[in-house]
N, C-alpha and C positions, 0 to 999 in steps of 0.2 A: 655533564660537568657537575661541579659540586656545587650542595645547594644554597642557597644566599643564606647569609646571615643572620640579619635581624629582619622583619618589616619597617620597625624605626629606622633603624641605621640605612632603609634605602629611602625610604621618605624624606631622611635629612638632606641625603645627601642629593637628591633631586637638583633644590635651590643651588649647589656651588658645579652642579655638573650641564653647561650648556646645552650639551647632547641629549643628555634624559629629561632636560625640560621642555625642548624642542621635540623629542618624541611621544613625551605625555601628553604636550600639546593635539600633536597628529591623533594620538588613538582617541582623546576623547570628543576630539572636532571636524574628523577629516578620517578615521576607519571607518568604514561601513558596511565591508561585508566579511565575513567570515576568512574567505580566503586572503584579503589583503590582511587583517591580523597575524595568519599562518605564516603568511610571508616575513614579518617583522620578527615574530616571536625565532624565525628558524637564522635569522642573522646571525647571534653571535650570544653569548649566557647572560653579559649584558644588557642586552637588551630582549633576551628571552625573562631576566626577570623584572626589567621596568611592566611588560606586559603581563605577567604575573601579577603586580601590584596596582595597575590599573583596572585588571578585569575584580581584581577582588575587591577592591575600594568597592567599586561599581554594583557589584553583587552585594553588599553588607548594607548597603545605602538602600539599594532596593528594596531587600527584608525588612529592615528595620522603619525603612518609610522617612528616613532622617536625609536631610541637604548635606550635613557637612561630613564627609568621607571619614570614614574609622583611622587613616592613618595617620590625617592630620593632624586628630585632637588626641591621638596617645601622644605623636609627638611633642604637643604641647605642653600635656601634665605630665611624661616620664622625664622628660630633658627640660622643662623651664624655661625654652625657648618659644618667640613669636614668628610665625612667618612670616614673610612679604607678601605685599597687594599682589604681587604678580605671581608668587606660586598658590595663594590663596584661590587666585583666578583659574590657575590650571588644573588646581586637586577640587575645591568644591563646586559642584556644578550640581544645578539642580535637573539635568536632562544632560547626558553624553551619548554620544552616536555608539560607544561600543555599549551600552545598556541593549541593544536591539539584535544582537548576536548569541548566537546558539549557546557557548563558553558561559557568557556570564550569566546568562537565564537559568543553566545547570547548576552554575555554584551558586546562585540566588536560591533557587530551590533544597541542595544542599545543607546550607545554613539553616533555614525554614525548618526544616524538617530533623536536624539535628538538634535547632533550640526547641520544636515538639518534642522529640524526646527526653531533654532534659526537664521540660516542664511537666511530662508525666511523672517521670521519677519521682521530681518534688512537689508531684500535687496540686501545681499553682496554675491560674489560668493567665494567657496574653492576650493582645490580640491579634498576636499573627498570623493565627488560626483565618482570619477573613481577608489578610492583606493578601495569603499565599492563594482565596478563591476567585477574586478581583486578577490577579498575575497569571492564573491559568486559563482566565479569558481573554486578557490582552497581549502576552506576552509571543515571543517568538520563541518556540520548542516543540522537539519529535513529539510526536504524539502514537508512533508504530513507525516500525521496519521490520518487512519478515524479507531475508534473503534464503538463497536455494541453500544457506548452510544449514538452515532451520527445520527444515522440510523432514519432521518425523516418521520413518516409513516401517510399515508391516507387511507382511507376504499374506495371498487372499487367496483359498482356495478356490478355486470354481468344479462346483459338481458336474456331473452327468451330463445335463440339461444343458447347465451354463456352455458349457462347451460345443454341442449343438449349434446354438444359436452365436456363437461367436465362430462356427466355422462358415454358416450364412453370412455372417457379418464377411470376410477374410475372402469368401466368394463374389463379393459385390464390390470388392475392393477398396472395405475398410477397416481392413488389421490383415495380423498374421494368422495363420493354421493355428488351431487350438486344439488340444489331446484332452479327455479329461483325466481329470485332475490335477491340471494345470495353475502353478502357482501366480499370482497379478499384484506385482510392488504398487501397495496403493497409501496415501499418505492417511494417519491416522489423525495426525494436528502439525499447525505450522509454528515455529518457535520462534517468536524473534527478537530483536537483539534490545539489550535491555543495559549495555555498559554505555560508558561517553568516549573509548578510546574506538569504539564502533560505529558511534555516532562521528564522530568529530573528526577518524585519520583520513574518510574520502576529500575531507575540504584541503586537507596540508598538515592537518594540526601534530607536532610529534607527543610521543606519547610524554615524554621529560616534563614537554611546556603543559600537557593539559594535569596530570600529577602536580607541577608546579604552580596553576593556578586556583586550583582546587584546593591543593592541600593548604595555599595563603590566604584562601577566601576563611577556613574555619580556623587560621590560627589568628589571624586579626580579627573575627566574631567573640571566639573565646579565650584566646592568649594559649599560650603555651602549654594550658590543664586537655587542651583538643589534641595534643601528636598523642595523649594516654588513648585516645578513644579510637585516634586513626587505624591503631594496630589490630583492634577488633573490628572495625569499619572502615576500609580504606577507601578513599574519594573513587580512584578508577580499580573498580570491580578487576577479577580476572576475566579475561573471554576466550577462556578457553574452551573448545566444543565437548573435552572429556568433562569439565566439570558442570556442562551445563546439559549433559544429557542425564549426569546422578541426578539434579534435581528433578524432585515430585512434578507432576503437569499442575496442581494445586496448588503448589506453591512457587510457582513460575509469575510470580507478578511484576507489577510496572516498577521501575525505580524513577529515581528524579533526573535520572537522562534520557528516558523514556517514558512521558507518565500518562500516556493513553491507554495502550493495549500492546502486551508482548505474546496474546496466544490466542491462536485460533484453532479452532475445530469444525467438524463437521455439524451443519443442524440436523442436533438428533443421536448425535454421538460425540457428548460432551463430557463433563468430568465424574459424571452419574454410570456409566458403564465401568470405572476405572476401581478395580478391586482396592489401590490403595486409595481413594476418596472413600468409597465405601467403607474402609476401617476407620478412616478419618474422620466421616461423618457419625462412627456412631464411639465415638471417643467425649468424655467429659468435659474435653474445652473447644466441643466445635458450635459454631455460632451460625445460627440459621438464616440463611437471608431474607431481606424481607417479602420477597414475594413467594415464600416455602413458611411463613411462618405457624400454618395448621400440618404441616407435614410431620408424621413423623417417621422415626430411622433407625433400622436402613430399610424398613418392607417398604416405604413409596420410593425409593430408587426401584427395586426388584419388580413393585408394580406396576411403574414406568417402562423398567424394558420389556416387561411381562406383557404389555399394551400393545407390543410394535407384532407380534406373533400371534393372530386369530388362531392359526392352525395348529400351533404346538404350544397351546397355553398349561401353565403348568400349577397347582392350586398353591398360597400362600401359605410358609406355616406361620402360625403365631408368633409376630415379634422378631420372626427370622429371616422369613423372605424364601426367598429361593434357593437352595441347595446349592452347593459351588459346584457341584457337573450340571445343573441348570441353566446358572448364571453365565459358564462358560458356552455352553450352546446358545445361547442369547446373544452374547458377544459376539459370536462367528460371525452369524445372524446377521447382525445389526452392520458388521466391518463390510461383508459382502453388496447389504444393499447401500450402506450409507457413504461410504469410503470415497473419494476421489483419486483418481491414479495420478503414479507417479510419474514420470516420463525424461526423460531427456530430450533437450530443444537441440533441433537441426541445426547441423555447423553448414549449409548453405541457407542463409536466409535472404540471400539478394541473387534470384535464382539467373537474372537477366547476368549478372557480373560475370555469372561461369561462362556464358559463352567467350569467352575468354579463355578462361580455361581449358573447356571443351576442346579448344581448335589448338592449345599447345601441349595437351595428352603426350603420356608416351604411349607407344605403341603396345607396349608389354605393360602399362599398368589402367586401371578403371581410372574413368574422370573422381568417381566417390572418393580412390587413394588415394588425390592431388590437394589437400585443402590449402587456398589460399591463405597468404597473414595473417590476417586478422581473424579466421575464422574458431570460434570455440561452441562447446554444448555446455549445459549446464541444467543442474536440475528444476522441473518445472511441476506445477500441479493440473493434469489437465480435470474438467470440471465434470469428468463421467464418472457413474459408479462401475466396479468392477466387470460385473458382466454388462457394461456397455446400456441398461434398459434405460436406466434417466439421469436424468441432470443433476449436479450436486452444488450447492454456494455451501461457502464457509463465513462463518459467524464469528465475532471476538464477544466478550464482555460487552458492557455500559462501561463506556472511560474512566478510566480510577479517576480523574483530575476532574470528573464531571462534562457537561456537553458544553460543545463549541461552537462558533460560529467562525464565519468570514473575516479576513482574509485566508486563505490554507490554501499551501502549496501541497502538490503530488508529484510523485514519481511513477512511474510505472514501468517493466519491463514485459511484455505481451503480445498476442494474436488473437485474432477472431479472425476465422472465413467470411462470417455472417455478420447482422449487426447484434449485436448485445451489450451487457453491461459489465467493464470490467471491474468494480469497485461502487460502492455506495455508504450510505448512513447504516446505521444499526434498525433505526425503527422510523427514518426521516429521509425526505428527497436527498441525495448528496452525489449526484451520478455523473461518472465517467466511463465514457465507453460511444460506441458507434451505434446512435441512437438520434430518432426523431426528424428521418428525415420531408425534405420539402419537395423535391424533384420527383417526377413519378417514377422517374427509371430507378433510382433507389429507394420509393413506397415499394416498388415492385417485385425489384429482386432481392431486397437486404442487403443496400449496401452505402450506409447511411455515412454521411464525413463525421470526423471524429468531434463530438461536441460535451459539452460539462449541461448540468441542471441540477437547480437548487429547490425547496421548498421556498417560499416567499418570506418575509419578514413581517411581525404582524408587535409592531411596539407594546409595548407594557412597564411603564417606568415607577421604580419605587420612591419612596419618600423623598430618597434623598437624586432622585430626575435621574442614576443609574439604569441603562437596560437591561431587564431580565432575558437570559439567553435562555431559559426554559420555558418561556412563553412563547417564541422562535417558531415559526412551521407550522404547519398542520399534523397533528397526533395520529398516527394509524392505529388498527383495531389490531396492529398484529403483533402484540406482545412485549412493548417495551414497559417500564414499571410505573409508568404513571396510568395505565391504563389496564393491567393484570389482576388488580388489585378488585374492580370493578367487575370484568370477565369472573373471578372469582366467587363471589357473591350470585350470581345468576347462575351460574354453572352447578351440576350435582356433584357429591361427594367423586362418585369413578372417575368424571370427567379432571378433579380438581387432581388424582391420582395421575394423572397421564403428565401432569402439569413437573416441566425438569427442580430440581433443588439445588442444584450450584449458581453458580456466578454468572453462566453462562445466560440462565433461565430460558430456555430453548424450547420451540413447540414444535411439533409434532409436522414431521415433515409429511407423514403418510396420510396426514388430515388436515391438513393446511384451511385455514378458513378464510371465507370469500368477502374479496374484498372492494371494494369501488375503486378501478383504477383511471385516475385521471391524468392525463399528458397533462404539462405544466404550461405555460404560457410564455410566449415570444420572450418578455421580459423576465423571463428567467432560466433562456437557456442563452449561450455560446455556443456556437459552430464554428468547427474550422473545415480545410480540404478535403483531407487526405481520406478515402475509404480502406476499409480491412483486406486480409488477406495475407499480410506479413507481418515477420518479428520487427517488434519499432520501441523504442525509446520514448513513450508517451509525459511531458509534464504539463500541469495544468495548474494556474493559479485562478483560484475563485475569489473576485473581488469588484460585485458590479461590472460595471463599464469599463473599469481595467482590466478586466479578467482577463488570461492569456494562454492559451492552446500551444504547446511546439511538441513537433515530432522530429526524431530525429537530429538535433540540436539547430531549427529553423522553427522560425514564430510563423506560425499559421494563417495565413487573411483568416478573417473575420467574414463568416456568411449571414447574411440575412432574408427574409422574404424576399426583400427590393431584388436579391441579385440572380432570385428565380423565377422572376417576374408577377409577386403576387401581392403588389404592394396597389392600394385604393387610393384614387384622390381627395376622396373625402371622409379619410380617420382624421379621429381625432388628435391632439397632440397626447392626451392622456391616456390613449387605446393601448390595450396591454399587445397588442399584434404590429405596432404604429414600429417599421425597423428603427425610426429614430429612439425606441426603448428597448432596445435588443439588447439583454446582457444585465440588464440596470439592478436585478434583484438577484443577481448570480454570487450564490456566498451567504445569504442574510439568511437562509434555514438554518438548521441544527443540523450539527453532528456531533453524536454520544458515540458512534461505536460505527465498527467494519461490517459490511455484507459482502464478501469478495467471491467474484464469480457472475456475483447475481447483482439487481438489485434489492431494494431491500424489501420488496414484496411479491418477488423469485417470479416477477413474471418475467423480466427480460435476461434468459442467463444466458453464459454464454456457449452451451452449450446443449442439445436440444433431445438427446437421446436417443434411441436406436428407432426408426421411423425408415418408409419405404423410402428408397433415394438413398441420394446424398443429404446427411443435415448436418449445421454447421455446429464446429469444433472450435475450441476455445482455451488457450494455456495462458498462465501467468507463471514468470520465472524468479520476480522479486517486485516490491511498491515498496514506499516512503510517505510517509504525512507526515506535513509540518505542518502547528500552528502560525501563523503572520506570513505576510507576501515575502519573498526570498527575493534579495538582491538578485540582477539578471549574470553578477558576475562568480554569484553563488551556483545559479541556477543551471550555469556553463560548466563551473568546474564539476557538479554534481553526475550532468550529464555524460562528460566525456568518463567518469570513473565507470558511470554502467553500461555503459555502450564496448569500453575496453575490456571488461567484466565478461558480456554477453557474448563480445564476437559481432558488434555491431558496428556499423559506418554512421558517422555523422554524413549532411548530406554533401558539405563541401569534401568531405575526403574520398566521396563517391567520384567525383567529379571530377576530383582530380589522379584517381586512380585510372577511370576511363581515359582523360588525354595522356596519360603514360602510355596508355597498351594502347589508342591508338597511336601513337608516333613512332610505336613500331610495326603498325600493319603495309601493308599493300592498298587493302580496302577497310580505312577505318568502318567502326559499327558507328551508325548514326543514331547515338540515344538523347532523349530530350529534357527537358527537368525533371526534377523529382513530380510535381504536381502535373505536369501532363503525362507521365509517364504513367501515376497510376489510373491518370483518366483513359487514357487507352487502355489499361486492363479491367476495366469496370466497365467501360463500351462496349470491349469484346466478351463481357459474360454476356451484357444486355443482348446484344446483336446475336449470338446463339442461341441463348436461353429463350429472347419474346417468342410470343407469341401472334398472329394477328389482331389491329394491324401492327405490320411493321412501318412505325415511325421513327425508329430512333436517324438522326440523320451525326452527321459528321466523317472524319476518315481514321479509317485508323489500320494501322500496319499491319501488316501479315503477321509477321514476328509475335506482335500481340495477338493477336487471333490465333497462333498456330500453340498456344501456351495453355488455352483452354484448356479445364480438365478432359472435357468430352472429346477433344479430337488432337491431345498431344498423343508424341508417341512413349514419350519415358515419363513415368510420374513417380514423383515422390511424395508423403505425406506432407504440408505444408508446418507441421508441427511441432513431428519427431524427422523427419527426412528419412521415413521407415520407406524403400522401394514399394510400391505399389504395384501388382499383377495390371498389362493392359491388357481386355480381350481381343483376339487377330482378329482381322478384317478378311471377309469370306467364307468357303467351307469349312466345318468344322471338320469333317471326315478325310480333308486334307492335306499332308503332309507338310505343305508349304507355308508360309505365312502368309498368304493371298493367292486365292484365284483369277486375281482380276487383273 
């Protein structure tokens, strides 16, 4: 529709229009989550721009730190009119429910950082500089989203060798036949999204209303001299994939719809190997960062990849570095060992659903031909390097907005066989993933319920009794910036040469240094159900004792010692073990920054490297951070968008897809909830897998049992749904599939 007219002229007319004052009412005392906004704004232009004009009121007030709304007091001094008590009531508010919404925390930032710009032009300083570090603490906003659009991919040769050992691999039945010189799509970095129309359209939001509220947040900051600025800065970015794969990886950074982290890479293969950084870096106006500040450019990039290669090192020239057919043999190099592949996720991720399937085949087609509804693939990073030897995590930056704490919402779409860690901090505890279990059958086999853990909260309050969120946690030795600086200083000149000089500041995956790792304490983890194995919908809100676990779009019990019988009668109430403090310090660490794969001291990845056996494998297909706890109606709509996305079931629509198919059986299948269902497939690894004694007791179904890797007859990869070779049972020498 076309777009409103004045700000004044709807502000006036607020007071004589029942309807609009009735709805200003609603948004500023009665919206409160993201998608009831969407809802309002998608009614009718009328009232897509009341909401317009409340979100931006709301945002200029935030900025500015001011109670009385920008649109009232133009009102006042353009037209010479007074308000009434009663719309004075509706417009100025010193606290409204839509201040806590993702929209107006973007245009707050917006403005912020539009009136920084303006104040560098002219020189002058404010203080909004400090209001925008205080709102990056407390506020509700992305802080990252990398989806499978992002997923940067290059082709990885494998030599000679490599191919060898990946037809061992393909023999044991984990991959395909490999030739050498066989090319492996592996991801070089993850890109993610960095506009508000990417952020904002999973909640409802259309693209009209978020342009229309944006663009009214900075014409009511700066009047009508802002639509001159918009046309070289427009509120909502393009997102288009052509224009965002032109952009540089270095100059991929966060915007104010995104202002954590929009790029990941591999550690170890970060912006220091990228020939355009390399030109960048050694360019007049490139600015060193501070933990690079004795570096100089570009021979310590050259001497940093120069560092990863004992065997083919190649000598320095003066001032130059490495030769460009050097550098690019360094590269190969580095993409081969360092790279994580790419993969597509299996379009059966609910393998129990297919027998369903299975039993209404046609006779002339494979069950693989038949894919159910809802079933989709989509791209994924699994966490191996190309020839399969070790494990890879991917790193982001240190958060442009600075570090965070608690409350923070996650997304996650992923698998593990095993337990690991699907996401964590940059350089601080921040972990989710299937970790730290109590039950001995999952000490034993790796197959821990999906639980969160934080670093502890350790107060530190300034003058003015605010808390420092850099004082937050316990500091590791492993490389973030308050503590490189130090390492620096002890360290010799070669050693300080290995050390990365971007953004990313990245150490040395081939030397990883040793570090004391301690499990965190009762009090500062969550546990839910559910053990690994399949593709699931993971979200986790970290917030203490609130803190919230669902899989699937279902909230998780809550586990504690008590409920595996290892609770004492005589703890104390204050005992960090005591289950009445289960949870309590969940959220109150830092988080500056992503370790995705791993945690952030890459002892728990998810993915374990090429080892005799089976070891376990680990994909991630897309995540989400938010800063502040996410409405639960946020939390639903968010859900059902990635699960539609992925190809995945919530667990009521599982539920009621099984009473469909069965009420057309003979013999319906008798399946049981979601959470006994996966306890039977976690029984029946234990019950094959133990070893003497055998204690585990309980019952559990054939069906379960007969799904085992070790003794099904059709297996697929749990991953990619790549077929897997079974060995026949009997002689080899004959012709038959059994002798027996």
């Amino acid at each position: 529709g076309k777009r409103m007219t004045s700000m004044n002229d709807i502000a006036l007319n607020i007071e004589g229009d029942g309807e609009k004052v009735a709805l200003t009412w609603f948004l500023h005392n009665a919206c409160t989550s993201n998608v009831e906004l969407a809802v309002v704004s998608n009614v009718c232009r009328s009232w897509r721009d009341v909401a317009s004009v409340t979100v931006a009121s709301e945002a200029v007030a935030l900025a500015t730190g001011e109670k009385k709304t920008p649109e009232l007091a133009a009102g006042e001094e353009d037209n010479g009119t007074k308000s009434t008590e009663a719309n004075r009531t509706l417009i100025n508010h010193s606290f409204s429910s839509i201040r806590r919404l993702l929209i107006t925390d973007m245009a707050r930032e917006l403005v912020v950082r539009q009136h920084q710009n303006n104040e560098k032009q002219s020189s002058k300083d404010t203080a909004t500089t400090s209001a925008t570090q205080d709102h990056n603490k407390e506020g509700n906003f992305c802080l990252a989203w990398f989806a499978p659009s992002g997923i940067q991919t290059i082709s990885v040769s494998l030599g000679e060798n490599d191919a060898n050992d990946a037809e061992e691999d393909r023999k044991s039945g984990r991959g395909r036949k490999v030739s050498a010189g066989r090319n492996v799509t592996c991801c070089s970095e993850w890109r993610g999204y960095r506009h508000a129309t990417e952020v904002l359209a999973p909640f409802g939001y259309s693209t009209d209303f978020i342009t229309s509220a944006l663009d009214a947040s900075t014409e009511l900051a700066f009047g009508s001299a802002a639509s001159t600025t918009k046309s070289s800065s427009s509120p909502v970015e393009s997102s288009s994939s052509s224009q965002q794969s032109k952009a540089l990886s270095h100059q991929y950074s966060p915007t104010y719809s995104v202002r954590g982290a929009t790029l990941a890479r591999p550690e170890g293969y970060c912006l220091c190997v990228d020939n355009d950084y390399i030109e960048h870096a050694n360019s007049s106006n490139f600015e060193k960062p501070s933990h690079a500040a004795n570096h100089c450019v570009p021979a310590c990039i050259d001497g940093w990849m120069n560092d990863y290669d004992d065997d083919n090192k190649w000598p320095l020239q003066d001032n130059l570095g490495l030769s460009p057919i050097q550098r690019k043999r360094k590269q190969t190099n580095l993409a081969k060992a360092l790279l994580p592949r790419m993969v597509m996720s299996t379009r059966r991720k609910y393998p129990l659903l297919h027998r369903f399937a299975e039993e209404d085949a046609d006779e002339n087609k494979k069950v693989e031909e038949q894919p159910l509804p809802w079933e989709k693939r989509q791209r994924a990073v699994q966490f191996l390097n190309s020839d399969r030897s070790q494990a890879i995590k991917l790193i982001t930056p240190q958060f442009e907005c600075g570090p965070t704490h608690g409350p923070v919402t996650m997304f996650i779409i992923a698998i593990t066989t095993e337990d690991g860690c699907f996401l964590s901090g940059r350089s601080e505890r921040f972990e989710f993933g299937h970790l730290y279990p109590l039950g001995a059958r999952d000490m034993q086999f790796d197959m821990s319920p999906i639980s969160i853990a934080t670093g502890k909260k350790e107060i530190s309050e300034g003058e003015d009794g605010a808390t420092d969120c850099v004082a937050y946690g316990r500091t590791s030795s492993g490389g973030n910036h308050a503590t490189s600086s130090d390492d620096d200083n002890d360290s010799t000149d070669s050693e300080q040469s290995i050390h990365c000089l971007c953004k990313f500041d990245s150490g040395d995956p081939f030397n990883p240094k040793e570090l004391s790792i301690e499990d965190p304490n009762e009090e500062c983890i969550h546990r839910g159900c559910t053990g690994p194995g399949l593709w699931h919908c993971y979200v986790a809100v970290f917030d203490g004792k609130d803190s919230v676990v669902r899989v699937d779009g279902v909230k998780e019990p809550k586990r504690t010692r008590e409920h595996y019988g290892l609770t004492e009668s005589e703890e104390e109430d204050d005992d960090v073990d005591n289950p009445a403090n289960a949870s309590r310090f969940v959220g109150s660490g830092v988080l500056d920054g992503l370790s995705i794969g791993s945690d952030h001291q890459f002892d728990m990845s998810l993915c374990y490297g090429e080892i005799e056996g089976e070891c376990g494998q680990g994909a991630i297909a897309e995540l989400a951070v938010f800063k502040g706890r996410m409405e639960e109606s946020d939390i639903e709509k968010l859900e059902k968008y990635l699960m539609a996305k992925h190809g995945l079931l919530s667990v009521k629509e599982k539920r009621a897809f099984v009473a469909k198919e069965n009420s057309t059986r003979m013999k319906p299948l008798k399946i049981e909830c979601h959470l006994q269902e996966d306890e039977f497939r976690r029984q029946a690894h234990g019950l094959i897998e133990q070893r003497r004694p055998w204690n585990l007791e309980g019952v559990i179904p054939l069906r379960a049992a007969a799904n085992h890797p070790s003794v099904a007859w059709h297996r697929t990869n749990e991953i990619t749904g790549t077929p897997i070779r079974i060995s026949r049972i009997g002689a080899k020498n004959s012709n038959g599939s059994s002798d027996w």
